[in-house]
Residue, then its C-alpha position, 0 to 999 in steps of 0.5 A: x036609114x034615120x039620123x037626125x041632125x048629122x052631118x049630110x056627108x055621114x049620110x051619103x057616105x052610109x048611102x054609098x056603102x048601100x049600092x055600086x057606085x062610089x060618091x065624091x062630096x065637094x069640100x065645101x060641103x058641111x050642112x046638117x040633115x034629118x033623115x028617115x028613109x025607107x024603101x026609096x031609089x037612090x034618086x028619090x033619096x038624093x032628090x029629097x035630101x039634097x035641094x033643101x040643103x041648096x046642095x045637087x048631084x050628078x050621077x055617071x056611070x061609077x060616080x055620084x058627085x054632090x056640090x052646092x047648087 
């Protein structure tokens, strides 16, 4: 996946179209990304992606949930 200057809920939203879990993105949520990802886990992608942008996640069994830190 490569996207430059998107909106981070496009990203995750293309993300969860990739894998078996459903993503719930807090409202307050609206920060731009630049991305290119190639064979990384859900994790690594989520671990790169989201702490620059102050934003951190949760993952259970049928739900990621991303928020601001």
């Amino acid at each position: 996946m490569s996207a430059r200057g998107v909106d981070i809920k496009n990203v995750l939203f293309a993300l969860s179209q990739e894998i078996d879990q459903n993503i719930v993105i807090d409202s307050n949520v609206n920060k731009q990304a630049t991305v290119d990802l190639k064979n990384v886990t859900l994790e690594e992608a989520l671990d790169n992606l989201l702490p620059p942008l102050h934003l951190e996640y949760t993952i259970d069994e049928k739900l990621i949930r991303v928020r601001r830190e």
